[in-house]
PQR file of N, CA, C, O and H, with PARSE charges and radii, in Angstrom:
ATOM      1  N   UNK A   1      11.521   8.749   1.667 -0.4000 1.5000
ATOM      2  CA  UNK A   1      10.167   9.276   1.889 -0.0000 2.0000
ATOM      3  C   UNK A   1       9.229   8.720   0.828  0.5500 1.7000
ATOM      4  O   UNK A   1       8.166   8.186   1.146 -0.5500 1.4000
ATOM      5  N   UNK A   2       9.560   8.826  -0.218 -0.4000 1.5000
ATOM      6  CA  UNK A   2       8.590   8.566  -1.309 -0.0000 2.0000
ATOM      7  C   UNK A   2       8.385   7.158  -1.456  0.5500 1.7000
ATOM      8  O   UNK A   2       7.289   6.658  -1.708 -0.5500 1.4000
ATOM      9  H   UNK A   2      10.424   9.260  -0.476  0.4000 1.0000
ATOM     10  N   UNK A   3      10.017   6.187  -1.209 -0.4000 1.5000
ATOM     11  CA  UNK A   3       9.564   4.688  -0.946 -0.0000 2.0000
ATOM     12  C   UNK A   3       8.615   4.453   0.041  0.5500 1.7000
ATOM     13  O   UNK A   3       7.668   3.693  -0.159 -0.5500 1.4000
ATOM     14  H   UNK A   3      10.908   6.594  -1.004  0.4000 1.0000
ATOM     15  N   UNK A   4       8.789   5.044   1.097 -0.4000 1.5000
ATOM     16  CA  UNK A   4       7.791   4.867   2.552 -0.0000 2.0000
ATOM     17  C   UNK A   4       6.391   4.677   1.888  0.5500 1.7000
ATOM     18  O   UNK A   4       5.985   3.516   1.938 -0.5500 1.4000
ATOM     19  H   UNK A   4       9.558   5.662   1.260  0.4000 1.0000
ATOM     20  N   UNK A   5       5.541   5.612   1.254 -0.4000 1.5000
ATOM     21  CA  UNK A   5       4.705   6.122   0.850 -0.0000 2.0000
ATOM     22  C   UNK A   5       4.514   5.165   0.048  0.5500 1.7000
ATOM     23  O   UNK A   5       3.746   4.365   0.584 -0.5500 1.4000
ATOM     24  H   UNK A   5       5.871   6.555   1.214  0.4000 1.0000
ATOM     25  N   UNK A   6       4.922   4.721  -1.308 -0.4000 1.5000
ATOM     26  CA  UNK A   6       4.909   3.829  -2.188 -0.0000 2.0000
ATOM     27  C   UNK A   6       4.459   2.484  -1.716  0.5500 1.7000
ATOM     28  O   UNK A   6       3.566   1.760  -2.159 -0.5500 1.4000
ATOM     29  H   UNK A   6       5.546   5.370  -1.743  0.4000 1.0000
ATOM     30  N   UNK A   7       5.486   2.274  -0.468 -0.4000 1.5000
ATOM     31  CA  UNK A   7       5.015   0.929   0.209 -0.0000 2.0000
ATOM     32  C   UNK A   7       3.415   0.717   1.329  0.5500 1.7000
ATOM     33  O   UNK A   7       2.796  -0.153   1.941 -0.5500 1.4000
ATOM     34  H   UNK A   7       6.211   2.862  -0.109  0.4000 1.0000
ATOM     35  N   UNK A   8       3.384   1.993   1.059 -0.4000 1.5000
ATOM     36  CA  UNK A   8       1.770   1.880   2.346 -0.0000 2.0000
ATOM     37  C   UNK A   8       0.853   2.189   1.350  0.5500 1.7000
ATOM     38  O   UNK A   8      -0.245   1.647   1.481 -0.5500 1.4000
ATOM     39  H   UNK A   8       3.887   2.699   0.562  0.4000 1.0000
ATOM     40  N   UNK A   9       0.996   2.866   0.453 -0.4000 1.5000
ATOM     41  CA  UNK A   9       0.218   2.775  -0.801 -0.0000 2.0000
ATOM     42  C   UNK A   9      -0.157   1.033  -1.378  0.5500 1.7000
ATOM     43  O   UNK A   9      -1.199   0.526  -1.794 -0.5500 1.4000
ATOM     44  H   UNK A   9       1.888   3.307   0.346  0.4000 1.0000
ATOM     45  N   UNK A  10       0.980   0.583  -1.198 -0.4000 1.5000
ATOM     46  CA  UNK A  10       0.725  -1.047  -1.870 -0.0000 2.0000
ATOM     47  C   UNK A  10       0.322  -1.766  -0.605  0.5500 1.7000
ATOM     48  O   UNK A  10      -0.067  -2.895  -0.905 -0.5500 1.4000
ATOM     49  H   UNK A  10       1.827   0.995  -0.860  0.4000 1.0000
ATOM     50  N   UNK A  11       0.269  -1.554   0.641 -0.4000 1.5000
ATOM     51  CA  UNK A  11      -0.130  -2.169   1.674 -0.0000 2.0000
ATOM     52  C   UNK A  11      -1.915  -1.981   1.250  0.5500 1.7000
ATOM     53  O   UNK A  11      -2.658  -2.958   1.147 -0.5500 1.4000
ATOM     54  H   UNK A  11       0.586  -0.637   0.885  0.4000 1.0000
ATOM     55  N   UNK A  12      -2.267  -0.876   1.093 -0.4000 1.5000
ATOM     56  CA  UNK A  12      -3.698  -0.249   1.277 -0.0000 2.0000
ATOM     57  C   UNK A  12      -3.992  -0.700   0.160  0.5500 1.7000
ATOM     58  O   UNK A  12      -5.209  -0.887   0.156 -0.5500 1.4000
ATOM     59  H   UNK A  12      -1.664  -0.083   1.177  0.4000 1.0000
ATOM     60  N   UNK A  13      -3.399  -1.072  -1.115 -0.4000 1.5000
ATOM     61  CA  UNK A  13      -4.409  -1.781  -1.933 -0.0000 2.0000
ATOM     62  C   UNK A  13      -4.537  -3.036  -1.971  0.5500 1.7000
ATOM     63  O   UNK A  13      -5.516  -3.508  -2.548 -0.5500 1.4000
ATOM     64  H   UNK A  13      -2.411  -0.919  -1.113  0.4000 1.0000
ATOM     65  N   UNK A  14      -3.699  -3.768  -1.441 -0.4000 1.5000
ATOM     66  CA  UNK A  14      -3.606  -5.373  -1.418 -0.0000 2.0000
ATOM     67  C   UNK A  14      -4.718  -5.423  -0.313  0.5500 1.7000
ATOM     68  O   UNK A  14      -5.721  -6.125  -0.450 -0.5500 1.4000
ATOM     69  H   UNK A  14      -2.904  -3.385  -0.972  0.4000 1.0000
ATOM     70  N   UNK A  15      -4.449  -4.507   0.980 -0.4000 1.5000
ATOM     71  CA  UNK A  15      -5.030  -4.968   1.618 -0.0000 2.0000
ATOM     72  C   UNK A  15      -6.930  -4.859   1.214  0.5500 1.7000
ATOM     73  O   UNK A  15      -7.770  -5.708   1.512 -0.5500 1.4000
ATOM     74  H   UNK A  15      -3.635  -3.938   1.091  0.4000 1.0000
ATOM     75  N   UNK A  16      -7.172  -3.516   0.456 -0.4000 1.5000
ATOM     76  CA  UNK A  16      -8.738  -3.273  -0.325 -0.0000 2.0000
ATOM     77  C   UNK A  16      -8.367  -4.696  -1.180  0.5500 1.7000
ATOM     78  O   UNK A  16      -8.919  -5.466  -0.394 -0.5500 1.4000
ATOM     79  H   UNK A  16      -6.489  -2.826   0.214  0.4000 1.0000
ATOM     80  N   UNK A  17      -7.929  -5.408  -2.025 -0.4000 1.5000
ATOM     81  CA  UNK A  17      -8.297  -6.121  -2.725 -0.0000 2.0000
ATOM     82  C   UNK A  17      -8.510  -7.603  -1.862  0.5500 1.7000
ATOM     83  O   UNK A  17      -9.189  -8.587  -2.154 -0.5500 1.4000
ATOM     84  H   UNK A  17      -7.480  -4.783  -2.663  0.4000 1.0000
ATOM     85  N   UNK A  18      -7.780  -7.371  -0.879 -0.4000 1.5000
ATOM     86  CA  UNK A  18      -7.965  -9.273  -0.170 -0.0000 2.0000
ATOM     87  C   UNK A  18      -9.607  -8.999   0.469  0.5500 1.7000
ATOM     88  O   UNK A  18      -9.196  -8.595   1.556 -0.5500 1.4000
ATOM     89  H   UNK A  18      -7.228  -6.571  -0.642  0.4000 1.0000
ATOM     90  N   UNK A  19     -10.296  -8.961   0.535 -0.4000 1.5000
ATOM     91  CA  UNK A  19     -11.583  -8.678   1.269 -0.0000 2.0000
ATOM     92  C   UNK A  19     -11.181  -9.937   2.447  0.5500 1.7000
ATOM     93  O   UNK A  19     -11.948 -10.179   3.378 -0.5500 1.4000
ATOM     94  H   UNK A  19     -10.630  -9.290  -0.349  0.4000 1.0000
TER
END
């Protein structure tokens, strides 16, 4: 659960940082 989370967490900022 908490990996799940961890990994959509790092999806959602890579993806805010690639404009």
């Amino acid at each position: 659960m908490v990996f799940v989370i961890t990994v959509l967490c790092g999806n959602l900022v890579v993806a805010l940082a690639a404009p």
